[in-house]
N, C-alpha and C positions, 0 to 999 in steps of 0.2 A: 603428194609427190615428195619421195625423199631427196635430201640436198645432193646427192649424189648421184640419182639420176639427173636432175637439173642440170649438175656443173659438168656431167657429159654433154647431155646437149646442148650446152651453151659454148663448150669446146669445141666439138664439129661443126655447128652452125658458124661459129667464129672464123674456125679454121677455114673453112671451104668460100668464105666471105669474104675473107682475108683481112675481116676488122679485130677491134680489139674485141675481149669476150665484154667485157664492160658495157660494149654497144648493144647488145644483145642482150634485152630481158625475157621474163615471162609473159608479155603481152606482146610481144614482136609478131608480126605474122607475114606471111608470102607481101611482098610488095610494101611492106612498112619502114625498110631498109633501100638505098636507090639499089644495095649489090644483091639485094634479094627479090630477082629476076624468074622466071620461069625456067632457063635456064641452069641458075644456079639452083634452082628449087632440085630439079633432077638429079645433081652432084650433091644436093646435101643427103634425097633419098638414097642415092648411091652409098654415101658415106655411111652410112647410118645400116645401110645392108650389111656390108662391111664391116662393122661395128659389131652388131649381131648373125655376124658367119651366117645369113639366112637370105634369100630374096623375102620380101613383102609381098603380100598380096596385093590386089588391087583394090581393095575394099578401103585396107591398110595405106595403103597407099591417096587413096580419096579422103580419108580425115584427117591426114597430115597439111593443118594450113598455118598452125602458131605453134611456138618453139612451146609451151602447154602440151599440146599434140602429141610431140615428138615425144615428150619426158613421160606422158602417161602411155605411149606404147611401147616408153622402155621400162616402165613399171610393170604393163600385163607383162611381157617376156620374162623379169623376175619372179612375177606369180607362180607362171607356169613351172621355171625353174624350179622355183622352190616345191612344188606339188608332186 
């Protein structure tokens, strides 16, 4: 995972949490944070649609459980981009 998809998702994770991005690392996962609710879980996949102009599948949507997760399926998207 490049730094730069990382410090994306650690933006939007942040932002949508509304903590500092500092609280949020690469081991954080659903429920590891008190504001990373089920709830906010679906506003961060929102954001994150958002982010990539695209809905998610639901497959996509089922292995998003750690901010890991999130940065390697903003990695496939630059794959694909790039191909």
């Amino acid at each position: 995972m490049r730094e730069d998809e990382l410090g994306a998702v650690l933006g939007i994770i942040a932002n949508v949490l509304g903590c500092r991005v500092e609280e949020v690392t690469a081991d954080v996962r659903v429920g590891s944070l008190p504001q990373w609710d089920s709830i906010n879980h679906m506003s961060i996949i929102l954001a994150f649609e958002q982010h990539l102009a695209r809905q998610l599948t639901s497959e996509e949507i089922g292995s998003l459980e750690t901010v890991a997760s999130f940065a390697a399926l903003l990695a496939r998207q630059r794959d694909k981009a790039e191909t």
